[in-house]
PyMOL Python script that loads the backbone (N, CA, C, O; Angstrom):
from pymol import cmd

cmd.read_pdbstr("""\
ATOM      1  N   UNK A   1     173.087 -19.181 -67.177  1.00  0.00           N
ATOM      2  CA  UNK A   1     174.211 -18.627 -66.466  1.00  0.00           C
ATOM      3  C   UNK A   1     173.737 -17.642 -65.397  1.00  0.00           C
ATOM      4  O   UNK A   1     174.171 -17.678 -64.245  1.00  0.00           O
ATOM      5  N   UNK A   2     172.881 -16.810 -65.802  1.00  0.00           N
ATOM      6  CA  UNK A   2     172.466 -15.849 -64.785  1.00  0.00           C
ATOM      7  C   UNK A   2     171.411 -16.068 -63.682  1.00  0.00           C
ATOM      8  O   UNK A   2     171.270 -15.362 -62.684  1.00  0.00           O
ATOM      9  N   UNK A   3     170.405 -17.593 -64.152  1.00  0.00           N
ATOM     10  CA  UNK A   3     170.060 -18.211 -62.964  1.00  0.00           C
ATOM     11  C   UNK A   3     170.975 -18.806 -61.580  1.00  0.00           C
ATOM     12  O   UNK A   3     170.625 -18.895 -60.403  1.00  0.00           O
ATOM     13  N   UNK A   4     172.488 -19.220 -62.351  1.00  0.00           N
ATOM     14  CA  UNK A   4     173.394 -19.935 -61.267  1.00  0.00           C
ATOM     15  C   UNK A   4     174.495 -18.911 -61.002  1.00  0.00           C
ATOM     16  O   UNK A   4     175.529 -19.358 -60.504  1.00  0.00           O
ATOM     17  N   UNK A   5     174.415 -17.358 -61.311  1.00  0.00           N
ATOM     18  CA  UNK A   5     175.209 -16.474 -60.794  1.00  0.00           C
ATOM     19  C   UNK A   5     177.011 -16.573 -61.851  1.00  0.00           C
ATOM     20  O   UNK A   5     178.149 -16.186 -61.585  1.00  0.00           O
ATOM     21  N   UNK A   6     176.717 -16.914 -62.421  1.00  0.00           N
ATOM     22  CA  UNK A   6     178.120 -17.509 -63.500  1.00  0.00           C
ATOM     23  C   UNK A   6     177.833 -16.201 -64.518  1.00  0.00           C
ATOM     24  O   UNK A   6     176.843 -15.850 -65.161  1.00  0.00           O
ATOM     25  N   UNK A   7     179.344 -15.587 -64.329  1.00  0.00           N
ATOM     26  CA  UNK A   7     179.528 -14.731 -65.719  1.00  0.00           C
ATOM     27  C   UNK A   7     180.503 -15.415 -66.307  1.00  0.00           C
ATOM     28  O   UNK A   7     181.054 -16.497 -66.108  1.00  0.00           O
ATOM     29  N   UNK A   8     180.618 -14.356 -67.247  1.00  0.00           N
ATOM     30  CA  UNK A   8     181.378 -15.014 -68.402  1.00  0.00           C
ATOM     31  C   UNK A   8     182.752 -15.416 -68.403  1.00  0.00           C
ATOM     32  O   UNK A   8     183.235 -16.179 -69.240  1.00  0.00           O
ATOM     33  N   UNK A   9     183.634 -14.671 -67.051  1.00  0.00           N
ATOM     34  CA  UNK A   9     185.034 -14.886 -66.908  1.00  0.00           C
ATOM     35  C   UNK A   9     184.693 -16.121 -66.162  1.00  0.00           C
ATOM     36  O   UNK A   9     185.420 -16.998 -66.628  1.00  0.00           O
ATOM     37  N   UNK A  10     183.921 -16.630 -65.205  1.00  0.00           N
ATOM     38  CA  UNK A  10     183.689 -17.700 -64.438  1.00  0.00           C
ATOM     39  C   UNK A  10     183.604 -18.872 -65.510  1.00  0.00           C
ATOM     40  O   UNK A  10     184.425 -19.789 -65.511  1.00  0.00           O
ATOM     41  N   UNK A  11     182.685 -18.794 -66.314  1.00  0.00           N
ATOM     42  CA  UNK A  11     182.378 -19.574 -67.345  1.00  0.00           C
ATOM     43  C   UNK A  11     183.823 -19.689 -68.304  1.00  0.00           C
ATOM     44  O   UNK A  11     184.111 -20.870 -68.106  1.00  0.00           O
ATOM     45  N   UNK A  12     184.468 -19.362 -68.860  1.00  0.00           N
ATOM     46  CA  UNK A  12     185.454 -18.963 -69.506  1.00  0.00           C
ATOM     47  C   UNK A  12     186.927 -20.144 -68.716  1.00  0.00           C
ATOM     48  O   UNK A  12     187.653 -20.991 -69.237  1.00  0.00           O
ATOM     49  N   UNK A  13     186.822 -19.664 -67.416  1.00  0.00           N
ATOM     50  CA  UNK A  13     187.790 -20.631 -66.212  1.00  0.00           C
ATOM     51  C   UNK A  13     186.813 -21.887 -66.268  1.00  0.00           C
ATOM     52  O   UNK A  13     186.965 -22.683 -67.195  1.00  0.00           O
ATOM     53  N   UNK A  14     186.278 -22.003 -65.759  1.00  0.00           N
ATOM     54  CA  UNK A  14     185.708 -23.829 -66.416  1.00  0.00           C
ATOM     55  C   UNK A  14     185.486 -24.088 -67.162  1.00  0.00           C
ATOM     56  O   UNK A  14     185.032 -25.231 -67.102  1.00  0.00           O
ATOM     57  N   UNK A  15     185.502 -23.488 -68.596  1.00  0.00           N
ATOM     58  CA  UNK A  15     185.989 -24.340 -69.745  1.00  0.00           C
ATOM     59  C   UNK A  15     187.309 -24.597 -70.286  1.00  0.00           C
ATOM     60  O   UNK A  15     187.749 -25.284 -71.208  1.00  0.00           O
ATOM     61  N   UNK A  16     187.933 -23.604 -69.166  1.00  0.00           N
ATOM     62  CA  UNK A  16     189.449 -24.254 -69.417  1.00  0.00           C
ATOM     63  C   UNK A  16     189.850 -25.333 -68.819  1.00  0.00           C
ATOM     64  O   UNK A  16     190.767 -25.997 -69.300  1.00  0.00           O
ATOM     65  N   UNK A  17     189.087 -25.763 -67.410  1.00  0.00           N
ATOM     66  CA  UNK A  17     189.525 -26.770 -66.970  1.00  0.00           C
ATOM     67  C   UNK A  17     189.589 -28.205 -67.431  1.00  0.00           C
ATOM     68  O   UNK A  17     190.372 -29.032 -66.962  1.00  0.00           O
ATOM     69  N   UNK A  18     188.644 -28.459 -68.456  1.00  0.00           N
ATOM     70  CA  UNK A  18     188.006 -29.386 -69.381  1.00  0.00           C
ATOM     71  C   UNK A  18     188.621 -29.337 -70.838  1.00  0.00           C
ATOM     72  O   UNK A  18     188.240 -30.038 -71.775  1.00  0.00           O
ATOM     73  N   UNK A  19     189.948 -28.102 -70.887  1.00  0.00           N
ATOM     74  CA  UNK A  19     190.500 -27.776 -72.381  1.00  0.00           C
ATOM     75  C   UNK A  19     189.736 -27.466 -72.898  1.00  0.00           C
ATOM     76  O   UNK A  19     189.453 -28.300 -73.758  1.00  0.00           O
ATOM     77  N   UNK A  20     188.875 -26.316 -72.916  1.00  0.00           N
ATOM     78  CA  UNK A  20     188.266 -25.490 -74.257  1.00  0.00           C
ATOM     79  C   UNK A  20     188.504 -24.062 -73.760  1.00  0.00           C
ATOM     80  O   UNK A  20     188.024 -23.454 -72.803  1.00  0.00           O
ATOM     81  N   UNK A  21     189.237 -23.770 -74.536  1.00  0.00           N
ATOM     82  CA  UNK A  21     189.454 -21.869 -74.367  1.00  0.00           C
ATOM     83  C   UNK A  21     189.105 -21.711 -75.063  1.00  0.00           C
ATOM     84  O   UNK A  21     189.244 -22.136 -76.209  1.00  0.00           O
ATOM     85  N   UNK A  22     187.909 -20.328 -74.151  1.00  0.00           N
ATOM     86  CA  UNK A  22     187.342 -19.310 -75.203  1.00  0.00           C
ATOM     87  C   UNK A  22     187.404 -18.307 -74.191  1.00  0.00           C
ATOM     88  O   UNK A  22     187.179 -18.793 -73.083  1.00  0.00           O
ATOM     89  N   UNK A  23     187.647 -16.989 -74.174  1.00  0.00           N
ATOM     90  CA  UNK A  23     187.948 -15.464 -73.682  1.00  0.00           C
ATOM     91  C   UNK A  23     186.564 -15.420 -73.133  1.00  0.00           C
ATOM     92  O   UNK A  23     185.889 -16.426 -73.352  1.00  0.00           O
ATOM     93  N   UNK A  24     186.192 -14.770 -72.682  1.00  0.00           N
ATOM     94  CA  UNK A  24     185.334 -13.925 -71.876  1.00  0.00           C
ATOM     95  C   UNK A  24     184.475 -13.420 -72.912  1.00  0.00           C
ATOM     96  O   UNK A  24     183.306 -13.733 -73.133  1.00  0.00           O
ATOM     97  N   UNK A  25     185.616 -12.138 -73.860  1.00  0.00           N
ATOM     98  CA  UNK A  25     184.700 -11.548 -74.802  1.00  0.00           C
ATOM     99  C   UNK A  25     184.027 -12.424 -75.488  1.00  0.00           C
ATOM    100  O   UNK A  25     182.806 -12.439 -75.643  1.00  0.00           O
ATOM    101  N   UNK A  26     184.995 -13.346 -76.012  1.00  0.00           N
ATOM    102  CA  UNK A  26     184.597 -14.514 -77.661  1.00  0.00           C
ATOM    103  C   UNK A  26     183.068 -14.936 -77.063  1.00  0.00           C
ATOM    104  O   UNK A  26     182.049 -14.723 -77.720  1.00  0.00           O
ATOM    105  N   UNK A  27     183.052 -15.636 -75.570  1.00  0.00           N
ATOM    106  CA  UNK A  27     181.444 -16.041 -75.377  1.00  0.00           C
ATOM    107  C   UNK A  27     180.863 -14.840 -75.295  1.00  0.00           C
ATOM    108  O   UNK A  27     180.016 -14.790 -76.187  1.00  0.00           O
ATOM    109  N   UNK A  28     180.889 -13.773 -74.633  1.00  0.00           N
ATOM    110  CA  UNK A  28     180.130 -12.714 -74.747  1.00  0.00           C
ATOM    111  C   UNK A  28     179.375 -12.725 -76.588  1.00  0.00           C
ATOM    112  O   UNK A  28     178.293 -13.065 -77.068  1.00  0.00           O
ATOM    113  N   UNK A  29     180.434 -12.255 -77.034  1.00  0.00           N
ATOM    114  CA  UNK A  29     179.707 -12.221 -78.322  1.00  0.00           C
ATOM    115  C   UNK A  29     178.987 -13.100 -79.064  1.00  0.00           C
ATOM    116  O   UNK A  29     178.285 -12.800 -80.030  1.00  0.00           O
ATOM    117  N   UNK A  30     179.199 -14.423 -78.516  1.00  0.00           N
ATOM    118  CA  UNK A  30     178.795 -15.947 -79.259  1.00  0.00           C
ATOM    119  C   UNK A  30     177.047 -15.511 -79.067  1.00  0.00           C
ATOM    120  O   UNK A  30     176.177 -15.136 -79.853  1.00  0.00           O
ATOM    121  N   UNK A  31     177.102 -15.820 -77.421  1.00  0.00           N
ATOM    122  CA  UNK A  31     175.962 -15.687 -76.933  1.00  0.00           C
ATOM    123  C   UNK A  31     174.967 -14.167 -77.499  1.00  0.00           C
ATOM    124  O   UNK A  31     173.902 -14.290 -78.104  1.00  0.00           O
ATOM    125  N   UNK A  32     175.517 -12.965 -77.189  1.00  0.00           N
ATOM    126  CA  UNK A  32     174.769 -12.082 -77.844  1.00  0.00           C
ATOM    127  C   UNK A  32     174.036 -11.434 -79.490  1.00  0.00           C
ATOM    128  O   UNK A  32     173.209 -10.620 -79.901  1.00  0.00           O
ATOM    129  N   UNK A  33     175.592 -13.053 -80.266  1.00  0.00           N
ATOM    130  CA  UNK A  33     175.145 -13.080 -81.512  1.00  0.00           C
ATOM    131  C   UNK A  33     173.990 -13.778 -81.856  1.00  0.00           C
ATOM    132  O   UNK A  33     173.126 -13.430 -82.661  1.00  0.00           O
ATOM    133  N   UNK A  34     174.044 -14.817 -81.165  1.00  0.00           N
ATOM    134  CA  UNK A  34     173.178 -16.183 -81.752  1.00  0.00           C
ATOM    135  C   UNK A  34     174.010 -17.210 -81.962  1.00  0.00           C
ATOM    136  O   UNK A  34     173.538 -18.222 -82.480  1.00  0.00           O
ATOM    137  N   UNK A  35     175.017 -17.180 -81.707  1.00  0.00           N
ATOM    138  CA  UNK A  35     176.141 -18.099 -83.100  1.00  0.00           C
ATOM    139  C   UNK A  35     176.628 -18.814 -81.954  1.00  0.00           C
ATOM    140  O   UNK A  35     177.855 -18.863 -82.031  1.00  0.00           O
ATOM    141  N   UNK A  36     176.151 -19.456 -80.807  1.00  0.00           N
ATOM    142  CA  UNK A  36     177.044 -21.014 -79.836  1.00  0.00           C
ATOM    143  C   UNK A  36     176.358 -22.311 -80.808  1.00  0.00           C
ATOM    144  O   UNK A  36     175.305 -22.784 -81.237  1.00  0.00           O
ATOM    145  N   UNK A  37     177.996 -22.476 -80.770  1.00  0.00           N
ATOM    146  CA  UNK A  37     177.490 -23.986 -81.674  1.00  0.00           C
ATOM    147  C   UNK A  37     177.005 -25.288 -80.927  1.00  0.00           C
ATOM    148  O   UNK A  37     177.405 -25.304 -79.763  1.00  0.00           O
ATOM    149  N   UNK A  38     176.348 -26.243 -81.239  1.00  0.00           N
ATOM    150  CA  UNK A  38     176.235 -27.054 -80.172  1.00  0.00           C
ATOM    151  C   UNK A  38     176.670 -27.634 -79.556  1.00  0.00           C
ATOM    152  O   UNK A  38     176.084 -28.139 -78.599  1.00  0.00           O
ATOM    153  N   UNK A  39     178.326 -27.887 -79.930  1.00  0.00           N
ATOM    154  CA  UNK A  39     179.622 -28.917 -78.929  1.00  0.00           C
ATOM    155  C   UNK A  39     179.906 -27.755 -78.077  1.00  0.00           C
ATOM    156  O   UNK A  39     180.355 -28.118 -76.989  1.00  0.00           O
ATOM    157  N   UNK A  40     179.780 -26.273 -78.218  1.00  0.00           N
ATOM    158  CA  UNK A  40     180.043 -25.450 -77.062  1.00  0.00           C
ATOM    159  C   UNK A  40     178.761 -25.374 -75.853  1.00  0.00           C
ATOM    160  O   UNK A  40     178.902 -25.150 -74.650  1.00  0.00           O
ATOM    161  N   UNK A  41     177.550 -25.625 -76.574  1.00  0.00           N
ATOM    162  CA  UNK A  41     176.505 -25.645 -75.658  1.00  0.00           C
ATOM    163  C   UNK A  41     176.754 -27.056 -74.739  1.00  0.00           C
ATOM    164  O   UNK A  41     176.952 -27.017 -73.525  1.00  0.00           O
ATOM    165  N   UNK A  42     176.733 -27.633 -75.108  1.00  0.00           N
ATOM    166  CA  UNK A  42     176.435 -28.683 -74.603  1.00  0.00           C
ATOM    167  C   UNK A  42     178.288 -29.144 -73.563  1.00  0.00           C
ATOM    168  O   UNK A  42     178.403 -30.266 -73.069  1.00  0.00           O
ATOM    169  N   UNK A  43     179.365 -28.174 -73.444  1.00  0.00           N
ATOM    170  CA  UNK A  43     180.069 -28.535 -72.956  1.00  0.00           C
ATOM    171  C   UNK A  43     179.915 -27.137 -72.168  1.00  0.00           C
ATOM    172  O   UNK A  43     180.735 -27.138 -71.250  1.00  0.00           O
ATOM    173  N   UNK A  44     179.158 -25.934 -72.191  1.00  0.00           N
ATOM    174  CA  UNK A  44     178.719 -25.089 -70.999  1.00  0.00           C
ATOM    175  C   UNK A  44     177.643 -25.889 -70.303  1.00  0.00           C
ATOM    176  O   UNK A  44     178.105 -26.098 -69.181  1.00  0.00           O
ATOM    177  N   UNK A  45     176.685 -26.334 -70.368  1.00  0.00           N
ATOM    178  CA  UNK A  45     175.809 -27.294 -69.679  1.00  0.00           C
ATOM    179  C   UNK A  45     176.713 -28.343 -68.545  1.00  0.00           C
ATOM    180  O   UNK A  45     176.664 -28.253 -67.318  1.00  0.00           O
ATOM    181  N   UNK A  46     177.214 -28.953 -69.039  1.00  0.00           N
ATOM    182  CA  UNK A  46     178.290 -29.970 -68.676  1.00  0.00           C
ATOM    183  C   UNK A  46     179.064 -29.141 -67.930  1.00  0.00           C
ATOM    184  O   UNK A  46     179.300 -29.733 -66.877  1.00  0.00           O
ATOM    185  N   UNK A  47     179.623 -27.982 -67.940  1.00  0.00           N
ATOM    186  CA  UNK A  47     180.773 -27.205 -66.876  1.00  0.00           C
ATOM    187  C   UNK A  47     179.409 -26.628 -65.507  1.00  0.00           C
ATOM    188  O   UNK A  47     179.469 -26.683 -64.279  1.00  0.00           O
ATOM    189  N   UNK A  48     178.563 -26.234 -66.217  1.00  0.00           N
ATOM    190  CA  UNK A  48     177.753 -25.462 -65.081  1.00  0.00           C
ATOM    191  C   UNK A  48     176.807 -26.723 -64.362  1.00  0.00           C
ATOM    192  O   UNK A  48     175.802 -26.530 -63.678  1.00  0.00           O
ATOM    193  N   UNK A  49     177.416 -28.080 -64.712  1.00  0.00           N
ATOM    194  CA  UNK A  49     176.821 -29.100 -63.521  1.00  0.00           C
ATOM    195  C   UNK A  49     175.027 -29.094 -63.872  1.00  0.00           C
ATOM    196  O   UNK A  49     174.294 -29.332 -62.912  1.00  0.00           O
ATOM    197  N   UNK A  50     174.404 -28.832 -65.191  1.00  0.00           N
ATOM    198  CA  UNK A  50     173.140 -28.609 -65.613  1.00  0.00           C
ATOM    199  C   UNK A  50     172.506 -30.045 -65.277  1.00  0.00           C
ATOM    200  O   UNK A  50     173.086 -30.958 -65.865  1.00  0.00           O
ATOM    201  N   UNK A  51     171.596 -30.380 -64.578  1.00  0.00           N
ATOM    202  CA  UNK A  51     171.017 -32.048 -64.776  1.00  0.00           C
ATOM    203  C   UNK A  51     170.049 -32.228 -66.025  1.00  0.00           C
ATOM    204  O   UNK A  51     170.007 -33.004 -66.979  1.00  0.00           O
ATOM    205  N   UNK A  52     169.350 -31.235 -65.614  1.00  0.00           N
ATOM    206  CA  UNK A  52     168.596 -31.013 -66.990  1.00  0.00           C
ATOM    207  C   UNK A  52     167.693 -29.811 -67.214  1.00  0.00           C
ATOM    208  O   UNK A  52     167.564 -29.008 -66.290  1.00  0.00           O
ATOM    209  N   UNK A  53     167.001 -29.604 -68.470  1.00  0.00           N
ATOM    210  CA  UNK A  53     167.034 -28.009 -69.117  1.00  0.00           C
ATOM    211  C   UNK A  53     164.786 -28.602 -69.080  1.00  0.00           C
ATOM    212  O   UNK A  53     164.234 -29.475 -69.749  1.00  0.00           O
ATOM    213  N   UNK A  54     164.230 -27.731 -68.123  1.00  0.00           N
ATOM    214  CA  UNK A  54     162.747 -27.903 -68.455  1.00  0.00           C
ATOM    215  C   UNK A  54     162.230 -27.196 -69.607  1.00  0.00           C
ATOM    216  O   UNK A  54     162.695 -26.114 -69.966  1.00  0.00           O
ATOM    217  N   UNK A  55     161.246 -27.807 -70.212  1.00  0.00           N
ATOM    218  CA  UNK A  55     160.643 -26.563 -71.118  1.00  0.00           C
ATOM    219  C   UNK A  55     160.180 -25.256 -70.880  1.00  0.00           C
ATOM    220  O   UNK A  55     160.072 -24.475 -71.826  1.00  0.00           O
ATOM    221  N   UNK A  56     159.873 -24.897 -69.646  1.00  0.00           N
ATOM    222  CA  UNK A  56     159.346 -23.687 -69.621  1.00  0.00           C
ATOM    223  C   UNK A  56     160.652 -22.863 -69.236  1.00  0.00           C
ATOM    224  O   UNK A  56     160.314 -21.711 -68.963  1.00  0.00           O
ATOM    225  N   UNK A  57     161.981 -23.042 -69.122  1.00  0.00           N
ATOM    226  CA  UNK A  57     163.346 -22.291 -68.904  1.00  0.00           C
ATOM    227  C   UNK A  57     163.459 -22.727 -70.286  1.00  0.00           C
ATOM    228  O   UNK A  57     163.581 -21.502 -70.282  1.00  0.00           O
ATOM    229  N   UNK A  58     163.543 -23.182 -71.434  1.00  0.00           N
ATOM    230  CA  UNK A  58     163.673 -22.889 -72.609  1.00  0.00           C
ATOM    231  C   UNK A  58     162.728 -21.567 -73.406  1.00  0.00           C
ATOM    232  O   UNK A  58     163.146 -20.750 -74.226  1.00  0.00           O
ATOM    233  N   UNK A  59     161.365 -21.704 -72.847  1.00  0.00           N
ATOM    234  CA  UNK A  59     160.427 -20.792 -73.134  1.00  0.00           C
ATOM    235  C   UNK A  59     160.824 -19.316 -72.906  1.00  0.00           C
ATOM    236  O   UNK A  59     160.896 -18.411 -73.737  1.00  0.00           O
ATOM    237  N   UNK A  60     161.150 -19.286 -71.101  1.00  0.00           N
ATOM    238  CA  UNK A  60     162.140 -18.104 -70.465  1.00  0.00           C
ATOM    239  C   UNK A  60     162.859 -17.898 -71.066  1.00  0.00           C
ATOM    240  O   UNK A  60     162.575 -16.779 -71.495  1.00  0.00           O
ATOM    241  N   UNK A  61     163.799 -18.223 -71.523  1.00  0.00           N
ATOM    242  CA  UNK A  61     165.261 -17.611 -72.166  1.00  0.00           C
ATOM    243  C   UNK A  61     164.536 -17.191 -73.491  1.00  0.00           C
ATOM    244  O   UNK A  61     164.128 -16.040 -73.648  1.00  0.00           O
ATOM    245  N   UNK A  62     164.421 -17.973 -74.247  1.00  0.00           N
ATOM    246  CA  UNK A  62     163.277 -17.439 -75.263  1.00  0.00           C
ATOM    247  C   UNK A  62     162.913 -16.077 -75.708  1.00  0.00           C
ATOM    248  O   UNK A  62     163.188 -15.454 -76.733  1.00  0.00           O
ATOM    249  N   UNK A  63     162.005 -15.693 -74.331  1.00  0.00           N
ATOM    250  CA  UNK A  63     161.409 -14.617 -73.697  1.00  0.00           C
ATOM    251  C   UNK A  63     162.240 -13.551 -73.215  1.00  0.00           C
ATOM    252  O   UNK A  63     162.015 -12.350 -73.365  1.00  0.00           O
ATOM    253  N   UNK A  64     163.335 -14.136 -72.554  1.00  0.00           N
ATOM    254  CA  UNK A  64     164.045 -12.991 -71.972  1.00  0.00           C
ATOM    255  C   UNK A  64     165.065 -12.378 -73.259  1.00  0.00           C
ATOM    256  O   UNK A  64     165.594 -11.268 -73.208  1.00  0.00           O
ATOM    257  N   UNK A  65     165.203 -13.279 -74.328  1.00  0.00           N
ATOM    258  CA  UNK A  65     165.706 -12.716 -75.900  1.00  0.00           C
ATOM    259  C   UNK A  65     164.865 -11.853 -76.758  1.00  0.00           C
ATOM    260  O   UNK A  65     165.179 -11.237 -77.776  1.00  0.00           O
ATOM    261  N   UNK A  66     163.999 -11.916 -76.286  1.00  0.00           N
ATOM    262  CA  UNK A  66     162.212 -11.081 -77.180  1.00  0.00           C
ATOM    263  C   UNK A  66     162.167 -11.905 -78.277  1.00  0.00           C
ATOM    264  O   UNK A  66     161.945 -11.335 -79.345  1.00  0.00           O
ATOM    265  N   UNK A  67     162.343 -13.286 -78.302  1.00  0.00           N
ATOM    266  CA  UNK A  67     161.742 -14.338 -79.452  1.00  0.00           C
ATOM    267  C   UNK A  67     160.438 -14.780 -78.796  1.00  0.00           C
ATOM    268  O   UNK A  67     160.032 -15.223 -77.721  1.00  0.00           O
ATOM    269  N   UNK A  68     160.006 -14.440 -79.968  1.00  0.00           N
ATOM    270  CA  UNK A  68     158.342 -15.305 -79.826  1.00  0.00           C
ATOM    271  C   UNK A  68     158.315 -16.411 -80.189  1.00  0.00           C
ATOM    272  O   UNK A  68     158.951 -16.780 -81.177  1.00  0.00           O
ATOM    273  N   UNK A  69     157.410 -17.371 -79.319  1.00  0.00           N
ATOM    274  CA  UNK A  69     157.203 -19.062 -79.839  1.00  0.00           C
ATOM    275  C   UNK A  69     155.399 -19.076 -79.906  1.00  0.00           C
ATOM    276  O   UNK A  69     154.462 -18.935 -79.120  1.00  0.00           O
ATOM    277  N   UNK A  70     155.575 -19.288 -81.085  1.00  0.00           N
ATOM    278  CA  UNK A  70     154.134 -20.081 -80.798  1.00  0.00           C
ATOM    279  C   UNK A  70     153.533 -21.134 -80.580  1.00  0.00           C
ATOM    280  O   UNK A  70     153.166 -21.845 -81.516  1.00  0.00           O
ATOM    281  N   UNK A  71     153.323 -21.430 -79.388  1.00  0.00           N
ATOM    282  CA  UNK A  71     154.039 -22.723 -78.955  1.00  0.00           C
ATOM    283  C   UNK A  71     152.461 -23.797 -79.387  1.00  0.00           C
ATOM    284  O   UNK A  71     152.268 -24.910 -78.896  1.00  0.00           O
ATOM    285  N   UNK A  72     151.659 -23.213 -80.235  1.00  0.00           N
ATOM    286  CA  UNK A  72     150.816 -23.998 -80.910  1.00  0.00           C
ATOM    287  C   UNK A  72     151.418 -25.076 -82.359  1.00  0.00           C
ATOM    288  O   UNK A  72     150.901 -26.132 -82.724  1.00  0.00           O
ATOM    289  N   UNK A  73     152.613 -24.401 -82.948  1.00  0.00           N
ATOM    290  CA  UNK A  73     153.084 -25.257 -83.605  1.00  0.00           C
ATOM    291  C   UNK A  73     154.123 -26.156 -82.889  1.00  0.00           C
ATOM    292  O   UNK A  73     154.796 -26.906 -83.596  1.00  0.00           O
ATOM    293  N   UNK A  74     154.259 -26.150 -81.936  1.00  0.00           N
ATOM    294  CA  UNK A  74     155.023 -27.499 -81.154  1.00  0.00           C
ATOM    295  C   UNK A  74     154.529 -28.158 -80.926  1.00  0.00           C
ATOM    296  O   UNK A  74     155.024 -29.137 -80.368  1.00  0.00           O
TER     297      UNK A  74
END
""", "prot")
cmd.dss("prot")
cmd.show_as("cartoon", "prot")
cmd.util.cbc("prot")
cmd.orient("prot")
């Protein structure tokens, strides 16, 4: 989201357009919990026009959460 300039009220209005309401806050907290399930991921991907997700922007986000990968067991 913050690579394509999309906050959360932006995000929030295109998932209504597609019928899924969720508030602003509700993703705020999803996302800062841990807790997006995967029919919501995968229908924010799908609203923000995503073609596809590289591994090293999986690594980034990762990173920008302070999770460590060791990416020797992958």
């Amino acid at each position: 989201m913050s690579k394509r300039g999309v906050k959360y009220q932006d995000l929030s209005e295109r998932l209504n357009t597609i019928g899924v309401v969720q508030s602003a806050d509700n993703l705020r907290n999803k996302v800062n919990k841990g807790i997006l399930g995967a029919d919501l991921l995968l229908q924010i991907v799908y609203v923000l026009k995503m073609r596809k997700i590289e591994r090293e922007d999986i690594i980034e986000i990762f990173a920008d959460m302070q999770i460590s990968l060791d990416e020797d067991d992958v």
